[in-house]
C-alpha positions as CSV (number, residue, x, y, z in Angstrom):
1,X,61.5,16.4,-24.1
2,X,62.6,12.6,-23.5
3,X,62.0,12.1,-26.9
4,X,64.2,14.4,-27.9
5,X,67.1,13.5,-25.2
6,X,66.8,9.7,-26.3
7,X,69.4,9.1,-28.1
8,X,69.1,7.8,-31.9
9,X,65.5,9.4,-32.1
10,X,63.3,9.2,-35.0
11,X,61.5,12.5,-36.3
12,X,58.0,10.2,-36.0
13,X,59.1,9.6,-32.4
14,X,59.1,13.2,-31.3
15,X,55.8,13.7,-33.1
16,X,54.4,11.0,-31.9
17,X,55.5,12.0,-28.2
18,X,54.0,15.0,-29.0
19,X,50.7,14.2,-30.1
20,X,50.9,11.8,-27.3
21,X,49.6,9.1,-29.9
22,X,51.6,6.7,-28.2
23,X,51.1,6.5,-24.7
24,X,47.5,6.4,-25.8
25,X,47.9,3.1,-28.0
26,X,50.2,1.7,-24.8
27,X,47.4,2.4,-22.0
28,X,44.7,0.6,-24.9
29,X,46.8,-2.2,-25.4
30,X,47.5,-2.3,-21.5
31,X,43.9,-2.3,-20.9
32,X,43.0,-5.1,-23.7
33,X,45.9,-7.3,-22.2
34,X,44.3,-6.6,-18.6
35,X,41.3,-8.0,-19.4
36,X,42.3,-10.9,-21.6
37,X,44.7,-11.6,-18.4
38,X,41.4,-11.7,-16.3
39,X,38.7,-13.1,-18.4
40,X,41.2,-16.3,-18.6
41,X,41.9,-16.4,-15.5
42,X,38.1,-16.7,-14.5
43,X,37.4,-19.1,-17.4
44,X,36.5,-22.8,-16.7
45,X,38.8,-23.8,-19.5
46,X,42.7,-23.4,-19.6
47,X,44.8,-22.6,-22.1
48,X,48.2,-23.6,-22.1
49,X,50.6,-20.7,-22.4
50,X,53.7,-21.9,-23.3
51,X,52.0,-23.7,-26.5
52,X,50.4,-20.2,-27.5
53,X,53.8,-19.0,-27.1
54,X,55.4,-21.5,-29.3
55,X,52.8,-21.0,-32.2
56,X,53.1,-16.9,-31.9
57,X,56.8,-17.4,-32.8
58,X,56.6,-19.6,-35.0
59,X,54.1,-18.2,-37.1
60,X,51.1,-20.0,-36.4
61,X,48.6,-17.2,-34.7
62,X,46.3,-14.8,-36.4
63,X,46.0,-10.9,-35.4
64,X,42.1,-10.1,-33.9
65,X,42.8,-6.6,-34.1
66,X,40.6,-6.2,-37.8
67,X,37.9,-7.9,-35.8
68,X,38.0,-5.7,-32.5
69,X,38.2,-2.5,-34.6
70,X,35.5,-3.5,-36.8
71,X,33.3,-4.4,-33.2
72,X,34.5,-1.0,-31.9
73,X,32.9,0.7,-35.0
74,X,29.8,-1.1,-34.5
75,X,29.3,-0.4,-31.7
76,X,29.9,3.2,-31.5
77,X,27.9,3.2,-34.6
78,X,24.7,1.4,-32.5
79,X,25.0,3.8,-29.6
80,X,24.5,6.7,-32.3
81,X,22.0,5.2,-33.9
82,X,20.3,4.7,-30.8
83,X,21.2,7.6,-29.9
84,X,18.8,9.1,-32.9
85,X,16.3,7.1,-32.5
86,X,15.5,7.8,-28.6
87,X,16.4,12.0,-29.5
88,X,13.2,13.1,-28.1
89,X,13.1,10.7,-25.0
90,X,16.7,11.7,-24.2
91,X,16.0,15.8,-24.6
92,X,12.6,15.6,-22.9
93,X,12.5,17.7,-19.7
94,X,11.9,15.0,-17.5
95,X,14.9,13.1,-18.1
96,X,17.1,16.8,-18.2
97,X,15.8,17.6,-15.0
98,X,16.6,13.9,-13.6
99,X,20.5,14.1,-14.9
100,X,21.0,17.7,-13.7
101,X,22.3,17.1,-10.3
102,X,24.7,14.3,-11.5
103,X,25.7,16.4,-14.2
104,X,26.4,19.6,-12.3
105,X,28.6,17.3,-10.1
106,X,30.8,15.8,-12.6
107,X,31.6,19.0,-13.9
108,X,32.6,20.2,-10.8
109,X,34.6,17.3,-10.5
110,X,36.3,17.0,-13.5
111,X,37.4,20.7,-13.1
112,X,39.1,20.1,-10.1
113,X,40.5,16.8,-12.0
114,X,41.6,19.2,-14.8
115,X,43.5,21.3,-12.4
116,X,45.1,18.8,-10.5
117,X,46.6,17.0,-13.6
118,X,47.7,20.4,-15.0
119,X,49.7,20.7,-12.0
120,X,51.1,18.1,-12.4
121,X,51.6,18.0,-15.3
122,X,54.2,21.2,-15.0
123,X,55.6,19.7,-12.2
124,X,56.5,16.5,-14.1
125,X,57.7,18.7,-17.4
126,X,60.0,20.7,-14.8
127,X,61.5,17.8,-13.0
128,X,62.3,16.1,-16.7
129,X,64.6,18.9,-16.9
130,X,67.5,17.2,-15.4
131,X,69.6,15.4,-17.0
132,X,68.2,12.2,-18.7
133,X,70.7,9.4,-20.1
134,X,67.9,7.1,-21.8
């Protein structure tokens, strides 16, 4: 709906706001920036920002987002190979019976997560009813 109320919106903007494509690919590049934020802020080396700043504008930087998909798809692709390999291990009884009680909890818990964000949900889709000037 704020898609729609923005004005000069794009048909890929209300699809996207629909799919809710983008405020996935915000909270991911949120996340990645957190911990790039972090991990140099803990690092014995420092980089200086304003002359990482200059080279972005002017060019001089490449993209590591081929790389950090590519790492992604490895290793989602190790975890199901694993994942194969260890089949039996992971179905035996024993380990079934071991992750049944943590199991049982987090679906409980993520049912009364799923309820609570559904509330709110409607309650935030009901307020954005008002009158929105973007």
């Amino acid at each position: 709906m704020l898609a729609v109320k923005t004005p000069m919106y794009r048909p890929i903007d209300v699809i996207l706001a629909g799919l809710l494509i983008s405020p996935e690919i915000y909270l991911w590049v949120n996340l990645i920036t957190f911990g790039q934020v972090w991990l140099e802020r803990l690092a014995d080396n420092k980089k200086d920002g304003w002359a990482n700043q200059y080279n972005a504008e002017n060019g001089k930087t490449r993209s590591k987002l081929g790389q950090g998909i590519l790492t992604g798809i490895a290793f989602i692709g190790m975890i199901v190979v694993l994942g194969i390999y260890f089949r039996d291990y992971l179905t035996s009884p024993s380990v079934q019976q071991a992750i049944y009680p943590y199991l049982m909890n987090g679906w409980i818990l993520l049912t009364y997560l799923t309820i609570y964000q559904s509330l709110y949900m409607f309650y935030q889709i009901w307020t954005l009813r008002k009158h929105i000037q973007a």
